[in-house]
MARKEMI-187898 format. One line per 5 residues: number of its first residue (from 1); for each residue x, y, z of N, C-alpha, C. Coordinates in steps of 0.001 Angstrom, whole numbers. Atoms other than C-alpha are relative to their C-alpha. Example, Ala and Ser with C-alpha at 12.3 -4.5 7.8 and 13.67 -1.06 7.14 Angstrom:
% MARKEMI-187898
1	890,-1190,0,12300,-4500,7800,900,1200,0 ~ -820,-1190,-60,13670,-1060,7140,-770,1090,730;
% end
This chain:
% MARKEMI-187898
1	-1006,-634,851,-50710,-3573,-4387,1379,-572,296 ~ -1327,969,-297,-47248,-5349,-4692,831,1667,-508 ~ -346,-1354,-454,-44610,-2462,-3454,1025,-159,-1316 ~ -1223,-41,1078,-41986,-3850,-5954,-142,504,-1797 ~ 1150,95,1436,-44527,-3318,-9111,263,1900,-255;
6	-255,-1974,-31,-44040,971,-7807,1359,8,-631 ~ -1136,-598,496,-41131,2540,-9818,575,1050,1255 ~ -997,-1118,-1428,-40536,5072,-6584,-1079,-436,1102 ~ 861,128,-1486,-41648,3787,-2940,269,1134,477 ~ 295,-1015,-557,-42942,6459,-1110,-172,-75,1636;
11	-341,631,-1207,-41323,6548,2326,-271,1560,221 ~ 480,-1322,-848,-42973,8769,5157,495,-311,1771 ~ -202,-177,-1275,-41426,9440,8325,-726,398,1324 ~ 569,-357,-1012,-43447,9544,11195,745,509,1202 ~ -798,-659,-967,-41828,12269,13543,1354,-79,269;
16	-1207,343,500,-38798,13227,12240,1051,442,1172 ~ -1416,-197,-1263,-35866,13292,15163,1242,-111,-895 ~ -941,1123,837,-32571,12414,14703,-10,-878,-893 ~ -52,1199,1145,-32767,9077,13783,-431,-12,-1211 ~ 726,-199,1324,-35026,10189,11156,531,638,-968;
21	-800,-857,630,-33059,12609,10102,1081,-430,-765 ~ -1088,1057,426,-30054,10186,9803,-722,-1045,-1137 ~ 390,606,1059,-32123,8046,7762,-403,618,-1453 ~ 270,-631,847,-33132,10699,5524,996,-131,-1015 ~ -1192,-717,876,-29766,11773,4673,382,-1592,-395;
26	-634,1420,258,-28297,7864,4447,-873,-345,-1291 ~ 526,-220,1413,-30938,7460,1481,285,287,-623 ~ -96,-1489,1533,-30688,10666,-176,1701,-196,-310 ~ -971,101,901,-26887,9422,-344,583,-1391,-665 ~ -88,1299,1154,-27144,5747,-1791,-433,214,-1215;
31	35,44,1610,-27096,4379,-4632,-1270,-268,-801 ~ 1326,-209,218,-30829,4002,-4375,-1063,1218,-16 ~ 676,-1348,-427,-31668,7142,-3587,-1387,-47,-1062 ~ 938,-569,751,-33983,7588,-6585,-916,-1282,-65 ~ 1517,1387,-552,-36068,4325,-5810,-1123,694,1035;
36	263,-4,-606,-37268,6223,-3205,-470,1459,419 ~ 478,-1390,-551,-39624,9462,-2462,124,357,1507 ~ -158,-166,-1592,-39139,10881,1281,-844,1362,-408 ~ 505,-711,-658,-41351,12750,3238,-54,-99,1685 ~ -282,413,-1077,-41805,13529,6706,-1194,692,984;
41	1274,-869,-789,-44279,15150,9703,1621,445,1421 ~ -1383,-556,-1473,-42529,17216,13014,-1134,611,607 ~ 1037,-217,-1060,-44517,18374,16180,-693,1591,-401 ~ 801,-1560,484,-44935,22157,14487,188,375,-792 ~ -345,-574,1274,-45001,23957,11765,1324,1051,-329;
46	-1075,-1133,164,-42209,26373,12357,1622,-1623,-117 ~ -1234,1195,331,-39713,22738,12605,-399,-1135,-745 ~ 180,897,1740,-41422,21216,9376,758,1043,-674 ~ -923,-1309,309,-40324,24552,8060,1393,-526,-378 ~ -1555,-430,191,-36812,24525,9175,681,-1890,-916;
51	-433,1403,916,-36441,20506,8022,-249,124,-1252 ~ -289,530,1510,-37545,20919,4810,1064,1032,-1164 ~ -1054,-873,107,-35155,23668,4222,1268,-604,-108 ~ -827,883,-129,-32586,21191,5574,559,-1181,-848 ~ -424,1011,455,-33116,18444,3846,-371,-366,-941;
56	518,79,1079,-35174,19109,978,-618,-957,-537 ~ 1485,1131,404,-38454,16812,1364,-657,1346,551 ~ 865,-871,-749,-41486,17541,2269,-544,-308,1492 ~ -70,190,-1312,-41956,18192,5895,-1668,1022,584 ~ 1035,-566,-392,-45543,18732,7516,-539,-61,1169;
61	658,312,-793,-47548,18500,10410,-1198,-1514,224 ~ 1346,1052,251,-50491,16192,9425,302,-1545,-395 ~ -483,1760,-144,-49554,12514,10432,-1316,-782,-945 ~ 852,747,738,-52978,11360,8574,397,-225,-1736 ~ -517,-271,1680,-51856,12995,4881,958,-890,-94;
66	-1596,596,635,-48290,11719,5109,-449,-1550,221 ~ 691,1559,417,-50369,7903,5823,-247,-19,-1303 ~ 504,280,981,-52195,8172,3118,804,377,-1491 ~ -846,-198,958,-49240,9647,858,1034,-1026,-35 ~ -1372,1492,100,-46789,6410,1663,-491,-1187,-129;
71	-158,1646,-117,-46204,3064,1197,393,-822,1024 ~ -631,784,-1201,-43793,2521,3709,188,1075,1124 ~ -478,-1124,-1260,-44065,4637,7454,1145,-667,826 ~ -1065,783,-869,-40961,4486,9290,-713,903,1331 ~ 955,-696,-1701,-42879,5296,13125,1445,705,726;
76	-1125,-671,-522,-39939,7561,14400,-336,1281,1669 ~ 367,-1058,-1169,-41739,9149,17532,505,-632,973 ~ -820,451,-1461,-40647,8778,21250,-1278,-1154,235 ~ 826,994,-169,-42370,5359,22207,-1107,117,646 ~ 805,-365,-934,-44624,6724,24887,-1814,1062,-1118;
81	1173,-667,1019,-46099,8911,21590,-582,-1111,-592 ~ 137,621,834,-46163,5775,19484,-1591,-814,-26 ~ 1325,667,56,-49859,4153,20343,-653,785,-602 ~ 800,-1167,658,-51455,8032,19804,1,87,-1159 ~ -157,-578,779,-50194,8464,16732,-273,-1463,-1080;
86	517,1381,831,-50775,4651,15122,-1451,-114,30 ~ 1192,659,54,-54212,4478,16379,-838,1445,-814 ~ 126,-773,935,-54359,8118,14712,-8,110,-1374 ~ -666,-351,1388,-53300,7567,11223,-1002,-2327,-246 ~ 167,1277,485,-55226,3595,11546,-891,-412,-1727;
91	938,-15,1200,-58020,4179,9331,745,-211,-1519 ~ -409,-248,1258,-55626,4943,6469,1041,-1075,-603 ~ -1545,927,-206,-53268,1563,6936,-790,-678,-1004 ~ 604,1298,428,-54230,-1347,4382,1064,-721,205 ~ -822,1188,-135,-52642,-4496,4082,1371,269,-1012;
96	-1285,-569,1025,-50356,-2853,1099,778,863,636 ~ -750,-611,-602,-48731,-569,3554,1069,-1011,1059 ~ -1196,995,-1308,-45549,-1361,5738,214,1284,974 ~ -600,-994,-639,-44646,491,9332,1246,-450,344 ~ -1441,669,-1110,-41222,-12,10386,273,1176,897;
101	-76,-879,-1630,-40934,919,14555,1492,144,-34 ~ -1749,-677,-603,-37387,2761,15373,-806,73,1450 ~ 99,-166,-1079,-39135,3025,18881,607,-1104,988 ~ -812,855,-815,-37175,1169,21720,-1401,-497,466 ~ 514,810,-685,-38653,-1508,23381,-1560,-644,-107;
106	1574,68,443,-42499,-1418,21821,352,-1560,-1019 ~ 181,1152,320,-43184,-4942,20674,-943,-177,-1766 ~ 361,94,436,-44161,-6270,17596,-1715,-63,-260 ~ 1835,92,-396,-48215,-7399,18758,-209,1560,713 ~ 718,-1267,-488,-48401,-4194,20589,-371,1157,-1187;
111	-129,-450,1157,-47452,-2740,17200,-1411,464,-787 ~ 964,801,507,-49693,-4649,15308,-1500,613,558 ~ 711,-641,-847,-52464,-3602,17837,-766,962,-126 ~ 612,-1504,499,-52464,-16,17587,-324,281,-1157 ~ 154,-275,1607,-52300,134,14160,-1128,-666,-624;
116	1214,850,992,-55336,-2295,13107,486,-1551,-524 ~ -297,1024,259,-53588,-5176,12277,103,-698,-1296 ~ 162,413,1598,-53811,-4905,8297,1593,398,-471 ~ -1381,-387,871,-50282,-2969,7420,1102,-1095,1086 ~ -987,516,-303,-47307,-4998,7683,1087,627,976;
121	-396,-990,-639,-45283,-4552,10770,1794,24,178 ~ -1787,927,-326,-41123,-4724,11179,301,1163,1044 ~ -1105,-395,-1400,-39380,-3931,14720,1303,692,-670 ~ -929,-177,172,-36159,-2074,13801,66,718,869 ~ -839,-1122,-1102,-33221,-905,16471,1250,-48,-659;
126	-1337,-469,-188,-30646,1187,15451,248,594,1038 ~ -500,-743,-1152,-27819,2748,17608,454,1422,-627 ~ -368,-1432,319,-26456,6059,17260,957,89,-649 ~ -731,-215,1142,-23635,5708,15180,-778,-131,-1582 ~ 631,-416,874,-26306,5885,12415,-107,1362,-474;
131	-231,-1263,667,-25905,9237,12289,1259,322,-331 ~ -750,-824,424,-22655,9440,11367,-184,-1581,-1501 ~ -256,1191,885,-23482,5917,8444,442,-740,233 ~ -830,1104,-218,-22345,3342,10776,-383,-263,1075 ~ 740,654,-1231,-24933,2002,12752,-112,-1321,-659;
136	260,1167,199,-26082,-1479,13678,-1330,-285,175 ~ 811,-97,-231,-29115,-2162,13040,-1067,-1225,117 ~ 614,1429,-142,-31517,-5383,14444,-1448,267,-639 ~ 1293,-218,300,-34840,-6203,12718,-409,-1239,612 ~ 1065,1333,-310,-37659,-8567,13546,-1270,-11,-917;
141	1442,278,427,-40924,-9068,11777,-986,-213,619 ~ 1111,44,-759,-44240,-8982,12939,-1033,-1198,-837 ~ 1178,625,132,-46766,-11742,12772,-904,-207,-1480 ~ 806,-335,1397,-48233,-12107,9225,855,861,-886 ~ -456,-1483,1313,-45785,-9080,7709,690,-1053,-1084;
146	-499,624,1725,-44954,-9806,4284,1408,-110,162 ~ -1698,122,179,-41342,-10750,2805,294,960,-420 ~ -456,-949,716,-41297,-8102,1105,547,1012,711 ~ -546,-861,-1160,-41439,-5689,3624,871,-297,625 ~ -653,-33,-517,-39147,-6939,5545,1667,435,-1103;
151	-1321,-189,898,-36489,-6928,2398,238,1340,-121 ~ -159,-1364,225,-37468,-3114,1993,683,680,1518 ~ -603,-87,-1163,-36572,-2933,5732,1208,3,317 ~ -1443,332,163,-33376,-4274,5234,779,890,-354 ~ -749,-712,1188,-32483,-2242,2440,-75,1311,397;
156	16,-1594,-3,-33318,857,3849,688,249,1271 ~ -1365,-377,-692,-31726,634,7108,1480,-188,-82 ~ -648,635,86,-29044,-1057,5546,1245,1679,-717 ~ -402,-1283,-48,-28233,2801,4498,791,884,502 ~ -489,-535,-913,-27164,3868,7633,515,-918,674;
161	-1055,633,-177,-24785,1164,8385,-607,-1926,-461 ~ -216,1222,35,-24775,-2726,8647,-1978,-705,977 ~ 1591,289,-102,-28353,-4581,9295,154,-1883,411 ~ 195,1156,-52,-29064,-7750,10944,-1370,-919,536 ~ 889,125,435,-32039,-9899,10883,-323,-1110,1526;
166	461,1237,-1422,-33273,-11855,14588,-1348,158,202 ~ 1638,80,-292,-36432,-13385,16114,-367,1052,1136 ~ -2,-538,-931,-37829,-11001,18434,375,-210,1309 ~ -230,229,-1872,-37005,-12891,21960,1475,613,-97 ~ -1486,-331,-112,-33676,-11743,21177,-106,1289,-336;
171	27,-1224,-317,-34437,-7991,20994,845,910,1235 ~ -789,-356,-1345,-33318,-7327,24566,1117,-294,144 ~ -1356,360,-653,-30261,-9080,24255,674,1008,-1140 ~ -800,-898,834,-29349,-6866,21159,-155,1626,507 ~ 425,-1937,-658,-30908,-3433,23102,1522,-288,525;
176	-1104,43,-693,-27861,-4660,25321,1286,30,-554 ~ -993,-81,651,-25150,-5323,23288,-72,1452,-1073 ~ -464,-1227,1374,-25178,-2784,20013,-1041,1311,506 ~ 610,-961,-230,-28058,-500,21399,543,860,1191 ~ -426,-804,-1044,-26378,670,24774,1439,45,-290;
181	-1350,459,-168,-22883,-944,23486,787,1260,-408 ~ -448,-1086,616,-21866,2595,21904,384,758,1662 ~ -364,-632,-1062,-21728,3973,25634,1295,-475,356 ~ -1037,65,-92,-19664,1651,26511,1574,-343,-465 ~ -1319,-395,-121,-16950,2071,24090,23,1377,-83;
186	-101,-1313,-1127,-17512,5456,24827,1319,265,889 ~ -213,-226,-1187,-16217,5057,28109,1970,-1025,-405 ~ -751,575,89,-13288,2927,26623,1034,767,-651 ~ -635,-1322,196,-12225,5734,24406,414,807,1022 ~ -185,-966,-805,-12227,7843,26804,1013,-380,950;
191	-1335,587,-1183,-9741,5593,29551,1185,84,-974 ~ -1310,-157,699,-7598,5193,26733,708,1367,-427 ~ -513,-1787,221,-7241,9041,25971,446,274,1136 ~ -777,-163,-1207,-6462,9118,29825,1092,-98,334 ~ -891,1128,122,-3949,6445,29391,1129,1228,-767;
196	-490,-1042,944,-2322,8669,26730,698,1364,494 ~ -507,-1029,-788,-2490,11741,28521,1175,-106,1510 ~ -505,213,-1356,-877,10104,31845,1205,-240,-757 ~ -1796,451,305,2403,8868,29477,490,1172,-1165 ~ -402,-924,940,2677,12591,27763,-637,-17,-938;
201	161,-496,1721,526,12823,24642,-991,1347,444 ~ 800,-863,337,-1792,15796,24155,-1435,-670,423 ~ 1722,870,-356,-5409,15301,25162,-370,-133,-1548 ~ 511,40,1510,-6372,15898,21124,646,-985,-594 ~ -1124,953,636,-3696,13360,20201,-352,-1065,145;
206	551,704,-948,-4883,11442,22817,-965,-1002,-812 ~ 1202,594,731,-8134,10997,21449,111,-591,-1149 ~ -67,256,1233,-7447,10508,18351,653,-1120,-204 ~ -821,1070,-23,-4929,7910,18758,-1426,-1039,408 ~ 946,921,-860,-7587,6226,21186,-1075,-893,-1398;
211	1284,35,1039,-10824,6419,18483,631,-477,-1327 ~ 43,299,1167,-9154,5518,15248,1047,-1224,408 ~ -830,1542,-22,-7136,2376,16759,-1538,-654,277 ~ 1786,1479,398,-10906,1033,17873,-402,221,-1294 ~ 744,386,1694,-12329,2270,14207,738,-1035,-339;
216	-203,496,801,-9608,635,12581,384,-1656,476 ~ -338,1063,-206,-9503,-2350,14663,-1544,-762,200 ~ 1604,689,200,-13512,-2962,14501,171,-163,-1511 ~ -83,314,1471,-12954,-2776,10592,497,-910,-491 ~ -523,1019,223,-10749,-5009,10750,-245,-1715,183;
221	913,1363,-332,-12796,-7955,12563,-1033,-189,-969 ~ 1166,-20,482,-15446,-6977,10207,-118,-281,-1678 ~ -361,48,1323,-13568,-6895,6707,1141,-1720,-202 ~ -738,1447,511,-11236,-9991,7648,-586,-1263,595 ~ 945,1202,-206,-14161,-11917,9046,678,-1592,584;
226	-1149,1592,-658,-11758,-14533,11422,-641,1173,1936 ~ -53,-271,-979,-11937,-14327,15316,572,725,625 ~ -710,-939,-609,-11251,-11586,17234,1578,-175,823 ~ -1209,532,-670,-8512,-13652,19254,910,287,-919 ~ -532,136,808,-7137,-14229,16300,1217,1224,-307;
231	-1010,-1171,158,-6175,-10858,15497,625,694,1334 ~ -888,-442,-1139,-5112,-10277,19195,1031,-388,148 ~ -1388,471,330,-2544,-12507,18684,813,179,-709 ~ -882,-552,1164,-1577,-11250,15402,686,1418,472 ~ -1285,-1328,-612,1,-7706,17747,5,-355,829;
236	-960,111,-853,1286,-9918,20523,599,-844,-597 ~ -1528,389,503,4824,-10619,20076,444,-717,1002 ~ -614,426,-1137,6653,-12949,22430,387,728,1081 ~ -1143,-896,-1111,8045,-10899,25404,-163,1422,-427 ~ 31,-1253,415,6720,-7830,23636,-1109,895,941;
241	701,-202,-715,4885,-5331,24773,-1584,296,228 ~ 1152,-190,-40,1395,-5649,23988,-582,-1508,1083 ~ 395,858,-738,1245,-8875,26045,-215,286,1672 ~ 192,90,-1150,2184,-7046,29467,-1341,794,377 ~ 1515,-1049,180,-900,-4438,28651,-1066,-1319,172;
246	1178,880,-41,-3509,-7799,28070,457,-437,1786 ~ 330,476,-1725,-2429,-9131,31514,-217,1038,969 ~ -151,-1186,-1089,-2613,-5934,33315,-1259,514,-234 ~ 1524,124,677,-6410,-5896,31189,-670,-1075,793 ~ 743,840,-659,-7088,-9281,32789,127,-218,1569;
251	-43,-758,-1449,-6043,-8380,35853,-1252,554,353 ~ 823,-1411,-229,-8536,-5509,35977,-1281,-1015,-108 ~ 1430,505,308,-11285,-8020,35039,-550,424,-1245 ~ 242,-999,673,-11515,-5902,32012,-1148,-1245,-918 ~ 1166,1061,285,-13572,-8996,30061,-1066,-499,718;
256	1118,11,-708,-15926,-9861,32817,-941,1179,423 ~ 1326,-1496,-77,-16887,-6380,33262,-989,145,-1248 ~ 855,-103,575,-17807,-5821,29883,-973,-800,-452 ~ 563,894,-37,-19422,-9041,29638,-1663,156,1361 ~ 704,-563,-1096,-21433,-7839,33075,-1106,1017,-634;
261	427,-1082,653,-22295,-4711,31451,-1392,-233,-1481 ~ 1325,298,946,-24192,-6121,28550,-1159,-1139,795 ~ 990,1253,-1192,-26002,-8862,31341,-796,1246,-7 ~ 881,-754,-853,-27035,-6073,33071,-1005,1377,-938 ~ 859,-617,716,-28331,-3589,30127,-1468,-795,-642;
266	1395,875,670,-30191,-6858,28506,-1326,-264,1228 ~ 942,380,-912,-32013,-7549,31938,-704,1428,663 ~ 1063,-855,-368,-32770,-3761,32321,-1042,317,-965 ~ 871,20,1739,-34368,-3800,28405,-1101,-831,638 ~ 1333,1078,-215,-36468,-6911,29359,-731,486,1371;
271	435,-330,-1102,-37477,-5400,33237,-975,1375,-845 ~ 802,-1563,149,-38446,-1772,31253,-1387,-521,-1049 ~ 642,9,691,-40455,-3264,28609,-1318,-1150,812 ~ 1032,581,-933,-42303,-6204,31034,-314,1050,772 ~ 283,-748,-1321,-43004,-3434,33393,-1524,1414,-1144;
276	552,-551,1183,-44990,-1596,30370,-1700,-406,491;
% end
C-alpha cells in the first residue's frame, strides 16, 4: 500500500508520555493537521481516559488494535519497555507500515529486530523543548526503510520544531549536543539570572532578561544564517563594553568547558548504549 495514495495517514502512538503528548498537540496545530488521524495507547485505562479528554483522540490500552488501526506507529515507550511491546504488536507490522523510535539510544537493527523486520524503521531524537514547539529533532533510517517514510518522519516531527536528517554513527554525537544541550543552557540561564541579581535586578527580571536575550539571539543565528562570530562582533564595539565581558568569558574557559561538556555527554551516549 503506498502511504501517499491514503487521503488521512493514520498515526498511532505507542505509549503516550510527554513527548507524545507534545507531538499530538504540534499536529493537531499545523497546517496539516487534517492529513492526519491520531490515536494513542497509555499503561491504564483510567490515563487513556483522562488523555482522551485532553486531547481529543482516541486513547486505549490495547497496543495490538492501535497496530492494526495505523499506518505510521510513533514507539513512544521508555526504551527498556520498547522490545516487549514491538515483539507484541509484530504479527500485525507489514512492509506498508512505518515505526518511528522516540526511544533514546535503541538502535536502528535492534529496532528492526524486535519488530520482524517487514515495517519500515526511522530512529528519531527529540529534546525537550518540543513541548513547548521548538525542539530539535535528529533522524536516521533503518536498513531497507522506504523514502517515503522517512519524508513522513520529517514532516511530522518537523511539527514540533526544526528536523535534521544524519547517518546513524552520528546519533551519539547529536544525544550530546541538542539532546542533553538544553541542560546546559539551562545552567547558562540560570548564571546569567545570578549575574543580574548580583548588579541589582530582580530575580524575575533577572530571568527574563537572561532567557529572552538567548531566545532572541539563537533566532537570530538561525533566521540570518551567517556565523555565530559574526554576530558576536556585530555587539562588540571598540573599547566597549561587551568586549571586557568576552575576555572575562575566556578567561573562565567558558568555550572549552562547553565544548568538554558535549565530549563528555557524546562518550557517555556511546558507553550507555555499547554497554546494552
Amino acid at each position: 500500500m503506498n502511504m501517499k495514495s491514503k487521503s488521512v495517514l493514520r498515526i498511532g502512538i505507542l505509549g503516550l508520555g510527554k513527548m507524545g503528548e507534545a507531538l499530538v498537540q504540534g499536529i493537531q496545530a499545523s497546517a496539516k493537521k487534517s492529513s492526519y488521524s491520531l490515536a494513542a495507547t497509555t499503561r491504564s485505562a483510567n490515563t487513556a481516559t483522562e488523555a482522551t479528554k485532553r486531547l481529543g483522540i482516541p486513547c486505549y490500552c490495547d497496543n495490538q488494535k492501535l497496530s492494526k488501526e495505523s499506518d505510521i506507529l510513533i514507539l513512544a515507550v521508555k526504551p527498556q519497555q520498547a522490545k516487549a511491546v514491538l515483539q507484541e504488536i509484530q504479527g500485525s507490522l507489514a512492509e506498508s507500515k512505518t515505526i518511528i523510535s522516540i526511544c533514546a539510544s535503541l538502535t536502528t537493527e535492534e529496532l528492526r529486530e524486535w519488530s520482524g523486520g517487514r515495517a519500515s524503521v526511522i530512529r528519531a531524537m527529540p529534546n525537550t523543548p518540543a513541548l513547548v514547539g521548538e525542539g530539535m529533532t535528529v533522524l536516521c533510517a533503518a536498513r531497507g526503510a522506504a523514502k517515503e517514510s522517512l519524508a513522513i518522519a520529517e514532516e511530522l516531527m518537523a511539527c514540533v520544531g526544526r528536523v535534521s536528517l544524519l547517518d546513524e554513527s552520528l546519533m551519539d554525537a547529536a544525544t550530546g549536543l541538542s539532546g542533553c544541550g538544553p541542560a546546559f543552557i539551562y545552567l547558562v540561564i540560570e548564571a546569567l539570572s545570578e549575574a543580574g541579581v548580583k548588579v541589582g535586578l530582580s530575580r524575575k527580571t533577572s530571568t527574563l532578561l537572561a532567557a529572552q536575550t538567548l531566545l532572541g539571539s539563537a533566532k537570530m543565528v538561525l533566521d540570518r544564517d551567517v556565523h555565530p562570530a559574526q554576530l558576536k562582533d556585530e555587539v562588540t564595539t571598540p573599547a566597549g563594553c561587551t568586549i571586557d565581558g568576552l575576555m572575562a568569558l575566556e578567561e573562565g574557559k567558558l568555550r572549552v568547558t562547553l565544548i568538554k561538556a558535549v565530549l563528555a555527554s557524546t562518550k557517555r551516549s556511546k558507553s550507555l548504549r555499547e554497554s546494552k
